[in-house]
Every structure is written in structure tokens, then in C-alpha cells.
C-alpha positions as CSV (number, residue, x, y, z in Angstrom):
1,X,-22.4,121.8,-183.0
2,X,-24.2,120.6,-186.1
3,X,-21.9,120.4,-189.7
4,X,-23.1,122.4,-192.4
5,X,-22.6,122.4,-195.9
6,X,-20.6,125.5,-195.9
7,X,-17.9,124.1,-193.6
8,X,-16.5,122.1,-196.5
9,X,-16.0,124.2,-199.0
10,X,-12.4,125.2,-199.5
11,X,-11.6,128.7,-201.1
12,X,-9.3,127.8,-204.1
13,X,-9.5,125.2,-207.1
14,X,-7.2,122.9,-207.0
15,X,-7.9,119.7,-209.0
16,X,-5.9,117.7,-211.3
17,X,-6.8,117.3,-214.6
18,X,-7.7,113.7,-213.8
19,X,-9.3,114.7,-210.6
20,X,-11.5,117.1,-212.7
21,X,-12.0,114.5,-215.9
22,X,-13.6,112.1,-213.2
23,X,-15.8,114.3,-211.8
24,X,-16.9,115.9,-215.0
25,X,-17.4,112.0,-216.2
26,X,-19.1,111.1,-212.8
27,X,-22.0,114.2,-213.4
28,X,-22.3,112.7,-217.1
29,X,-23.1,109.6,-216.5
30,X,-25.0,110.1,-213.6
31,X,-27.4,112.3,-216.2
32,X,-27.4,110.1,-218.8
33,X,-30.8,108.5,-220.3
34,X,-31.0,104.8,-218.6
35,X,-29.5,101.9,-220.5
36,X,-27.4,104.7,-222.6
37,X,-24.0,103.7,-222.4
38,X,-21.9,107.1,-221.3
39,X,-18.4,107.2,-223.2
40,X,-16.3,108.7,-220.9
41,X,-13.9,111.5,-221.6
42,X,-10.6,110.5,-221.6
43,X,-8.4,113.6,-221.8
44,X,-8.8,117.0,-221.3
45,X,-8.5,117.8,-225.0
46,X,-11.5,115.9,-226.0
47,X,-14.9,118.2,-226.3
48,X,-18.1,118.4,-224.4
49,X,-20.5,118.2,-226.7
50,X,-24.1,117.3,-227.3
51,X,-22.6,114.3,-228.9
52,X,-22.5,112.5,-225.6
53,X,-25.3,113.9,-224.5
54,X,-28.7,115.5,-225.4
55,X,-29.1,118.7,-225.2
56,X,-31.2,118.9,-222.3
57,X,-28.7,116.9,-220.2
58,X,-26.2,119.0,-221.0
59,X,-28.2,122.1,-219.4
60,X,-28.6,120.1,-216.8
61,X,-24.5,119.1,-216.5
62,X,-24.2,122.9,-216.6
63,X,-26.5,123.6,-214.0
64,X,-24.9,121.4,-211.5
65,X,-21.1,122.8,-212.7
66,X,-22.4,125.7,-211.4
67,X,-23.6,124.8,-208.0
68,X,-20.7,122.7,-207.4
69,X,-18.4,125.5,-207.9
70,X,-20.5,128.5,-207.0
71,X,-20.4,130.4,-210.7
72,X,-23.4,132.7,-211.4
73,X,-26.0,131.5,-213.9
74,X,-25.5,134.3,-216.2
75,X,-21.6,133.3,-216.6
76,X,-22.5,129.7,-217.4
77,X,-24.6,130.4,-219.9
78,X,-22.0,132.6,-221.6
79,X,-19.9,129.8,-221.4
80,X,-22.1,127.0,-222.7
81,X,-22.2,129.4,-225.9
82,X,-18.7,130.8,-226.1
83,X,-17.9,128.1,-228.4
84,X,-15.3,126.7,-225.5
85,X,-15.9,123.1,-225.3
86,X,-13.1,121.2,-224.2
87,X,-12.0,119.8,-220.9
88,X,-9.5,122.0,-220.5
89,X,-11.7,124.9,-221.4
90,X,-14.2,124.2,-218.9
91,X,-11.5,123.6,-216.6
92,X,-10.2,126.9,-217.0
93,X,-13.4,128.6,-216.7
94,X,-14.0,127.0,-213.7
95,X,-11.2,128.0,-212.3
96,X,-11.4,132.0,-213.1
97,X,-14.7,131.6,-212.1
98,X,-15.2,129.7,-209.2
99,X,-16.8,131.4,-206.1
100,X,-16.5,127.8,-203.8
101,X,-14.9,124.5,-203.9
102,X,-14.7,121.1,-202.1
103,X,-11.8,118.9,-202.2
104,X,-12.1,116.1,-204.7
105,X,-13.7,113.6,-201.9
106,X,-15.9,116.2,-201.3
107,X,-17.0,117.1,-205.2
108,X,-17.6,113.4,-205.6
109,X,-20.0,113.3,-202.7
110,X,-21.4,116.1,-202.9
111,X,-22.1,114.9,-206.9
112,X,-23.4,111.6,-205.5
113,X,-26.5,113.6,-203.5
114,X,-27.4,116.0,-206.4
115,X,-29.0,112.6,-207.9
């Protein structure tokens, strides 16, 4: 019986802020322009902006936010221009809006093959 995908996705979010920071700062820097240094973000207070990224990297950190977690196009896009831009606001969105999840281990791999 072959493994799919599918099998690994958990129904509820359930990361820890630190859990989420590192994944949010693992698709970041995975995005960002070669021999850019990436700042990290280092709480969940601090904003997402287009300060540590260009603007079309930041599309594309939204586009894979919403694969990850399974949240309809439409809804990130409202997002990206609700004016919400923290870690804990994207956290939050994420978690009303979530239609999958993986467990941490997972997000992280699963991040690794989106590159």
C-alpha cells in the first residue's frame, strides 16, 4: 500500500508560536534572492513586511502558506491586504482558516520539497 500525501495531514493546527516562527522563517529564507542575507523573525510581534522581502517573494511566501495549510486563494489575498501583518496575525489567520495541516516535522519537510 503506497503512502500518499494525504495520509499526513492532521485535521487541526496546532503549532507553537516558535514552531510556527521557524517555519514561517524557513519559507523566507528559502525564497530569498541568493547571497541576500534573510533577517529572521524573532517574535511573533514583529511584521511581515516587504521590508525582508520583495514584493514578489512575498506573493510567493503567500502562495506556499496557502498550500501548506490548505486556505483558498481568494482568502489569502484578502489577507495579504487586510493590513494584518504580524506573526501573530498570520498565525491567527491560519488558524481560522486552515482546511489541512502536518505536524511540525511534517511542515518542515514538506517546506524543504516546495524548493
Amino acid at each position: 500500500m503506497a503512502i500518499k500525501e494525504s495520509d499526513f495531514k492532521t485535521e487541526s493546527f496546532d503549532f507553537t508560536d516558535e514552531q510556527f516562527l521557524i517555519i514561517i522563517n524557513h519559507l523566507f529564507k528559502l525564497d530569498a534572492d541568493m547571497g541576500e542575507e534573510y533577517i529572521p523573525i524573532e517574535t511573533m510581534d514583529e511584521k511581515i513586511t516587504v521590508e525582508r522581502l520583495d514584493s514578489l517573494s512575498s506573493v510567493v511566501f503567500f502562495i506556499w502558506v496557502s498550500q501548506l495549510f490548505g486556505i483558498h486563494e481568494d482568502k489569502v489575498n484578502d489577507f495579504m491586504t487586510s493590513g494584518k501583518n504580524t506573526g501573530n496575525d498570520l498565525k491567527a489567520f491560519v488558524m481560522k482558516e486552515a482546511t489541512q495541516t502536518y505536524t511540525f516535522k511534517e511542515a518542515i519537510a514538506y517546506s524543504q520539497r516546495c524548493f
